[in-house]
N, CA, C and O of each residue as an XYZ file, in Angstrom:
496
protein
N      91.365    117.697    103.380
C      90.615    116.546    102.927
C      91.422    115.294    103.179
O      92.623    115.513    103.333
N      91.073    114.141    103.250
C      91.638    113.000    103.420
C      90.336    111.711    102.986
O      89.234    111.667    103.533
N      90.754    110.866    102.027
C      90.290    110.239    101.261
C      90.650    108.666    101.500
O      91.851    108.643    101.228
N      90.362    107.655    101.774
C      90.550    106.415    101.487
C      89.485    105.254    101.036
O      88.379    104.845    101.389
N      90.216    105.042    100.305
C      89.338    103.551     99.008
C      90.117    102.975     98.088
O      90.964    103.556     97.409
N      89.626    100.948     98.032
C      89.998    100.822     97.317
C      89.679    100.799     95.827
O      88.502    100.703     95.481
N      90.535    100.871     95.035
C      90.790    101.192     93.868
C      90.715     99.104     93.007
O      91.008     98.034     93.541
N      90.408     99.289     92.160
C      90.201     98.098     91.305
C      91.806     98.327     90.471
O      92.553     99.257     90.166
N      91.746     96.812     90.352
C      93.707     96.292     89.936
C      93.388     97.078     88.900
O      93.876     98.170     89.193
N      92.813     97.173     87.780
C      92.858     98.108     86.136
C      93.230     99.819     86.369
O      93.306    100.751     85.569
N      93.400     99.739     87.713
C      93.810    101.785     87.912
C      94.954    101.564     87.863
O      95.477    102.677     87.827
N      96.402    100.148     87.813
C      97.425    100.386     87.497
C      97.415     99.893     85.879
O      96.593     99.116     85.393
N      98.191    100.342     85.388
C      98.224    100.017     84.336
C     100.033    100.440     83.439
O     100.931    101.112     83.945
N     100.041     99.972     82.468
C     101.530    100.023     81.823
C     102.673     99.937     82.722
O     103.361    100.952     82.825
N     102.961     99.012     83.320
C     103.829     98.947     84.155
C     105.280     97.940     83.711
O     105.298     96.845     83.151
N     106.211     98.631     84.112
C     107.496     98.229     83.267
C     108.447     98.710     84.366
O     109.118     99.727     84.192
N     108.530     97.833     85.754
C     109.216     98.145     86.574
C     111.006     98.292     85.938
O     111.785     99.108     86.432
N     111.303     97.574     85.071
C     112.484     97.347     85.050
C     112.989     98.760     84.167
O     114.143     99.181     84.081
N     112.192     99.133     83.768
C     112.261    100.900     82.740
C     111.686    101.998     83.561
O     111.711    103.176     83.202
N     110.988    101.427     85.062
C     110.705    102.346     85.986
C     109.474    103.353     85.738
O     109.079    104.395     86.260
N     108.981    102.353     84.463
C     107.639    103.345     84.038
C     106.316    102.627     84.885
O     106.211    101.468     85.288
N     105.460    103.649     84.979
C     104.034    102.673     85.458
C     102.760    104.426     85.451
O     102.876    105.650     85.515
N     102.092    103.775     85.376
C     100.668    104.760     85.330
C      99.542    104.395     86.250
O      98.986    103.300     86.166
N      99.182    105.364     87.184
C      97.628    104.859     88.230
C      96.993    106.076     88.018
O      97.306    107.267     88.020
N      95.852    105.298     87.807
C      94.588    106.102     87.561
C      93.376    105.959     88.261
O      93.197    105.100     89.124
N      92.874    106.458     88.046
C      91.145    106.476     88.485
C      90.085    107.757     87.988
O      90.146    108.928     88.362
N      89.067    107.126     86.993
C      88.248    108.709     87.105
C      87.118    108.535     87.478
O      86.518    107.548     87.050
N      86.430    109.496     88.453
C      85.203    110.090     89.248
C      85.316    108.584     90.287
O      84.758    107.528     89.990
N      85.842    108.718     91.058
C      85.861    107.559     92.258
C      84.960    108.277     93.272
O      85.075    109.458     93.597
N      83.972    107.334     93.767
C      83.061    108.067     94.231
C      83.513    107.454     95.660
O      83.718    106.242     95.727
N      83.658    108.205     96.709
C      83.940    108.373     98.064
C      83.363    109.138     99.044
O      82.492    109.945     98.716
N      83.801    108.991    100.551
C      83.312    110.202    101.900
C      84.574    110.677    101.877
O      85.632    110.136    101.554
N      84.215    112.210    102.422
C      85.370    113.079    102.757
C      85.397    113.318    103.881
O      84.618    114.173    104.302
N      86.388    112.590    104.872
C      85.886    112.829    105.865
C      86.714    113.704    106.876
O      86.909    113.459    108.067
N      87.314    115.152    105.885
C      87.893    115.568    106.851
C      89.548    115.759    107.073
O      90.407    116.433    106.505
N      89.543    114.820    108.190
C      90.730    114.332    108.567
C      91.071    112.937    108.667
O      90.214    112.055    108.719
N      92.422    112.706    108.698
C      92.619    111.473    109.186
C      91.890    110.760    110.623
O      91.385    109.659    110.403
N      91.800    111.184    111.823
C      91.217    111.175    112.881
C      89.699    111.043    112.889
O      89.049    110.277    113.601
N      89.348    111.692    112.211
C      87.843    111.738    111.642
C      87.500    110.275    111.048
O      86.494    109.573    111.147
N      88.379    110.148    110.583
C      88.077    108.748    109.109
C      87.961    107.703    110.474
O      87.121    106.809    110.572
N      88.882    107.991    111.377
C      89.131    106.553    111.908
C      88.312    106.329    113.403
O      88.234    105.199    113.887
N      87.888    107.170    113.880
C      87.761    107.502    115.060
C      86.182    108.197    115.118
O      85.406    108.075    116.066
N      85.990    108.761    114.178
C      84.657    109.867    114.265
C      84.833    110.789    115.111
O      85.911    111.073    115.632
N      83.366    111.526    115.379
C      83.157    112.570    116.915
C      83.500    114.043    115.815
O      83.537    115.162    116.326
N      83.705    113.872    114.475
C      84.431    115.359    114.211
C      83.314    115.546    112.785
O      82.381    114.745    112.752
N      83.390    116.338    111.911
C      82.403    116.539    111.051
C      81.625    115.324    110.282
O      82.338    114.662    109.527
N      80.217    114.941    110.384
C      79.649    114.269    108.969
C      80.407    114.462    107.538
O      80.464    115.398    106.741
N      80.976    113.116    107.578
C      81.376    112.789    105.800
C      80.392    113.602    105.187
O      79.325    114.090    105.559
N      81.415    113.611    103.570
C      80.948    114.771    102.283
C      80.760    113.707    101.600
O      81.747    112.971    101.563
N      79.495    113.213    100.823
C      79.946    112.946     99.439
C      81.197    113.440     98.819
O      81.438    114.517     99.366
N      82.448    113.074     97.614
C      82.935    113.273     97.616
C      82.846    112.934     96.036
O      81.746    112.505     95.689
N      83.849    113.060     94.997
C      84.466    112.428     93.677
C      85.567    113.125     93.603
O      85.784    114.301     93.895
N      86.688    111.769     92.921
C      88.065    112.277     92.570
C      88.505    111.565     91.473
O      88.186    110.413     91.183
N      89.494    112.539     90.682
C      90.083    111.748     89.307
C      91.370    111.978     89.719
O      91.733    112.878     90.476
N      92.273    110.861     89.027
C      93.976    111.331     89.451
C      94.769    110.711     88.009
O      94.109    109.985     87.266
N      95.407    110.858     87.857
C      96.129    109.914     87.530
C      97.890    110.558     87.738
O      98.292    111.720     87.796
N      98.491    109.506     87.795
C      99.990    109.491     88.488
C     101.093    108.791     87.564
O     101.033    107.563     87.502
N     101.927    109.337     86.961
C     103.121    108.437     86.179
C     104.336    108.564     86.524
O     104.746    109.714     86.677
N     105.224    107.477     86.737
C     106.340    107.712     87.063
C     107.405    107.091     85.564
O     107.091    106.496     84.533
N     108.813    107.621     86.143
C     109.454    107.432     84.711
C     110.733    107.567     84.929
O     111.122    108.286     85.850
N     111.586    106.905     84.126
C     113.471    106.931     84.353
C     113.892    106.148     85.514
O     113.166    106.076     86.506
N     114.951    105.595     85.451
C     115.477    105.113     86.324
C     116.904    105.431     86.708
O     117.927    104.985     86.188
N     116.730    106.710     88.211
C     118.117    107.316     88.461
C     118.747    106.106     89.121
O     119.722    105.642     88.530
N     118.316    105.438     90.383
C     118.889    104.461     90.744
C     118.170    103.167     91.060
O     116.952    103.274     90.921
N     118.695    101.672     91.546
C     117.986    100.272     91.763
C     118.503    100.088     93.430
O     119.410    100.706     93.988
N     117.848     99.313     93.849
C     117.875     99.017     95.374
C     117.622     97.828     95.785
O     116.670     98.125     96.506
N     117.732     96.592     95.909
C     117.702     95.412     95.730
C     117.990     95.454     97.213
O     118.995     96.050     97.600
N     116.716     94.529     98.551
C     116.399     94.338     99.200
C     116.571     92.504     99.578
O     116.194     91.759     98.673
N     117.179     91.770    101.007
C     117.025     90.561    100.826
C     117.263     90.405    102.142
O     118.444     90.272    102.460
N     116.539     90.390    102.892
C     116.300     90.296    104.520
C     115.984     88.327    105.388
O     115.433     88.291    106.489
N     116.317     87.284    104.852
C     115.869     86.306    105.426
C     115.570     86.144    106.406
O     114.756     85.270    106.705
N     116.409     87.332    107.679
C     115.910     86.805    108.874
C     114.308     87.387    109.267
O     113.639     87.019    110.233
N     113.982     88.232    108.396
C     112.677     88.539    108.667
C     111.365     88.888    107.561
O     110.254     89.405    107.683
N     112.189     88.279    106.387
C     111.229     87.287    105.701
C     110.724     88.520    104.711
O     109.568     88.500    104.289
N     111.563     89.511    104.384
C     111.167     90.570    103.638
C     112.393     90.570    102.024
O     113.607     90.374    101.972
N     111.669     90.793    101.233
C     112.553     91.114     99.931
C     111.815     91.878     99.391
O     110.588     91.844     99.478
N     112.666     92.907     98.569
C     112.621     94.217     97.830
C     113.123     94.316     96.650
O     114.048     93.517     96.503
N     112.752     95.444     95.042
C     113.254     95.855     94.322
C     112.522     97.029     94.462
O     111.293     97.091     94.500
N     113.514     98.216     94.557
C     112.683     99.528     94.339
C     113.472    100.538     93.268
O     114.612    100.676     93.712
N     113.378    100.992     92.531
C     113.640    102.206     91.645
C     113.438    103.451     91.854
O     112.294    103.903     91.798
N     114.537    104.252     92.141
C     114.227    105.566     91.951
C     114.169    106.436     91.411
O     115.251    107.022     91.424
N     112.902    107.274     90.484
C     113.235    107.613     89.397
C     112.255    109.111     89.740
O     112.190    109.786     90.767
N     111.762    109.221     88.790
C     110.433    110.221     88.594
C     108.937    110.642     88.572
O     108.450    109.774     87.847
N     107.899    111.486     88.953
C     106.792    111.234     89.271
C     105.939    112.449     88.123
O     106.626    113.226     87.459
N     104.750    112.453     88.052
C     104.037    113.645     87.275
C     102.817    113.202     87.799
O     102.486    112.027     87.638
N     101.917    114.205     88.568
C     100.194    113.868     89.002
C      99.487    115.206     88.638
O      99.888    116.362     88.768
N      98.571    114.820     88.250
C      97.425    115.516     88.624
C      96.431    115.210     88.837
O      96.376    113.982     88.904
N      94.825    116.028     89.120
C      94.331    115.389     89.538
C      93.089    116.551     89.830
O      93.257    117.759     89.658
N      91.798    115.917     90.313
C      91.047    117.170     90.841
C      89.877    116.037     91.443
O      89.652    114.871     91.121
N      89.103    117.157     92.704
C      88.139    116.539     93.428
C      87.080    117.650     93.583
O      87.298    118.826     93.292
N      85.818    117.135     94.106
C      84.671    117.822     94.414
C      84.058    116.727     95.492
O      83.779    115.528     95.492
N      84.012    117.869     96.433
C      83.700    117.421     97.815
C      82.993    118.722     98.331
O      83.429    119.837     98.617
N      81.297    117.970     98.349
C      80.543    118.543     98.855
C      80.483    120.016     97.597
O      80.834    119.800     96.437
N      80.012    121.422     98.027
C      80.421    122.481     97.127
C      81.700    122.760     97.070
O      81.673    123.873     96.546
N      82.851    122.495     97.261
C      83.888    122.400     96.663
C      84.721    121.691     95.772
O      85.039    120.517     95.963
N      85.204    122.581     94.494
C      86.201    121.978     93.392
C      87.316    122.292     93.472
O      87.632    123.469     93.644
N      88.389    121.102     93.346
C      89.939    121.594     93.259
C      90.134    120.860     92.396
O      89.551    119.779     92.315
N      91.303    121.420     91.254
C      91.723    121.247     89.938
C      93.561    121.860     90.439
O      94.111    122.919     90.742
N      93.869    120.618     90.290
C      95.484    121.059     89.926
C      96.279    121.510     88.764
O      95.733    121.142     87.724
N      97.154    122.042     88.599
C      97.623    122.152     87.221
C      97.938    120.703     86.398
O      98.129    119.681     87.057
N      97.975    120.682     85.127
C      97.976    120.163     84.387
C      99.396    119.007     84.286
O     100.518    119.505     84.199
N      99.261    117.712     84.303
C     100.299    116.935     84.564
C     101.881    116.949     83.902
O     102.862    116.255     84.167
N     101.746    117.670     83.262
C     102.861    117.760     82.260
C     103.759    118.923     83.501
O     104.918    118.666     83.824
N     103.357    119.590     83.810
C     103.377    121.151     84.652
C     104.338    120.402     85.663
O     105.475    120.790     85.932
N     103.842    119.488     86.088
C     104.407    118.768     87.668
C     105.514    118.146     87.730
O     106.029    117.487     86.826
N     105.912    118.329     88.780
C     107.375    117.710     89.017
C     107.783    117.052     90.594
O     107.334    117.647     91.574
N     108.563    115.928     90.781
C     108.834    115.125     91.745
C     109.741    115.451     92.699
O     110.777    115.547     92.041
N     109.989    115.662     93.723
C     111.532    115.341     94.295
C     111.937    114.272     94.987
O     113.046    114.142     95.506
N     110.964    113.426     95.006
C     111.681    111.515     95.424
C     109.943    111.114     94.478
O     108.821    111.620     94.507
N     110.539    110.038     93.787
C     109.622    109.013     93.303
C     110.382    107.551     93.629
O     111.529    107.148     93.824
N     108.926    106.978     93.561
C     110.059    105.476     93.495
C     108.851    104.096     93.102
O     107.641    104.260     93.258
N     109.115    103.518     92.875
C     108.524    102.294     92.561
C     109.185    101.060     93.002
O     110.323    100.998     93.466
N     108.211     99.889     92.781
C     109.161     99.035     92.968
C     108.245     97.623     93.215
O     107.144     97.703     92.670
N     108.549     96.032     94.108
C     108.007     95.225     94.664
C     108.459     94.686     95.488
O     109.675     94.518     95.577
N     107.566     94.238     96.374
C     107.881     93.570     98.213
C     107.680     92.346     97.473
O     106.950     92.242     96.487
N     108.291     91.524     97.943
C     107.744     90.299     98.980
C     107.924     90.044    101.025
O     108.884     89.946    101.790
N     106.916     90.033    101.131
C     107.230     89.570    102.821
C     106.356     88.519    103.428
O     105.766     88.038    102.461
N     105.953     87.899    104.519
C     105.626     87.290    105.104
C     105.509     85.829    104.351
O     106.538     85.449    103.794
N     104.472     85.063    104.289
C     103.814     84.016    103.702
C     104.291     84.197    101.867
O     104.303     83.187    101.163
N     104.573     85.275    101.409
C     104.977     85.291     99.628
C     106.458     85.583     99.995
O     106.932     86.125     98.996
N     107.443     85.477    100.987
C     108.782     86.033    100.889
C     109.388     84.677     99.919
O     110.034     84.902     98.896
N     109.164     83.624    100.269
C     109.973     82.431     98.935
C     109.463     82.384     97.853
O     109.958     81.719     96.943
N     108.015     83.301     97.682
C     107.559     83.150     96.082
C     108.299     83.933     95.024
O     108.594     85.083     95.349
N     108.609     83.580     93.977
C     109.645     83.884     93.145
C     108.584     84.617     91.468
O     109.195     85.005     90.472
């Protein structure tokens, strides 16, 4: 499956970059399934599924900070690396998938963080 849409700013929520916490959500996002990536972008490969998906995603702790400052090409960074927990489930077309339960889950790179680049690199 492969899924893309946007999401409304209220699916992030509690966010506390500097404690490395934050929460994204969404429930029953109604979407096409279209497959594949190639499919999504290109067509020629199966008719989109109706689709619905719920997720939600939390990250947490802060193992390390990364402080980014590039002038010559107009990019700045703070990213955190810490911890992740998702779950989530979809129905696409007659199929349901249900992951285990978020507590269950576990990360091996999370990270968070904020850009600035182009036209916002001097906004402060």
């Amino acid at each position: 499956m492969f899924w893309t849409t946007r999401l409304d700013d209220g699916s992030v929520s509690q966010v506390d970059p500097e404690k490395g916490h934050a929460v994204y959500q969404a429930e029953h996002v109604r979407l096409y399934d279209f497959h594949d990536g190639a499919n999504s972008l290109f067509g020629g490969g199966p008719a989109p599924v109706a689709a619905v998906v719920s997720f939600t995603v939390k990250w947490f702790g802060v193992d390390s900070r990364a402080d980014v400052d590039n002038p010559a090409n107009g990019f700045a960074a703070r990213f955190i690396r810490n911890h992740a927990q998702m779950e989530w489930s979809a129905t696409s077309g007659d199929y349901r998938y249900v992951s285990a339960p978020l507590h269950t889950s576990m990360s091996s790179f999370a990270e968070i963080g904020d850009e600035r680049n182009g036209s916002f690199y001097h906004r402060h």
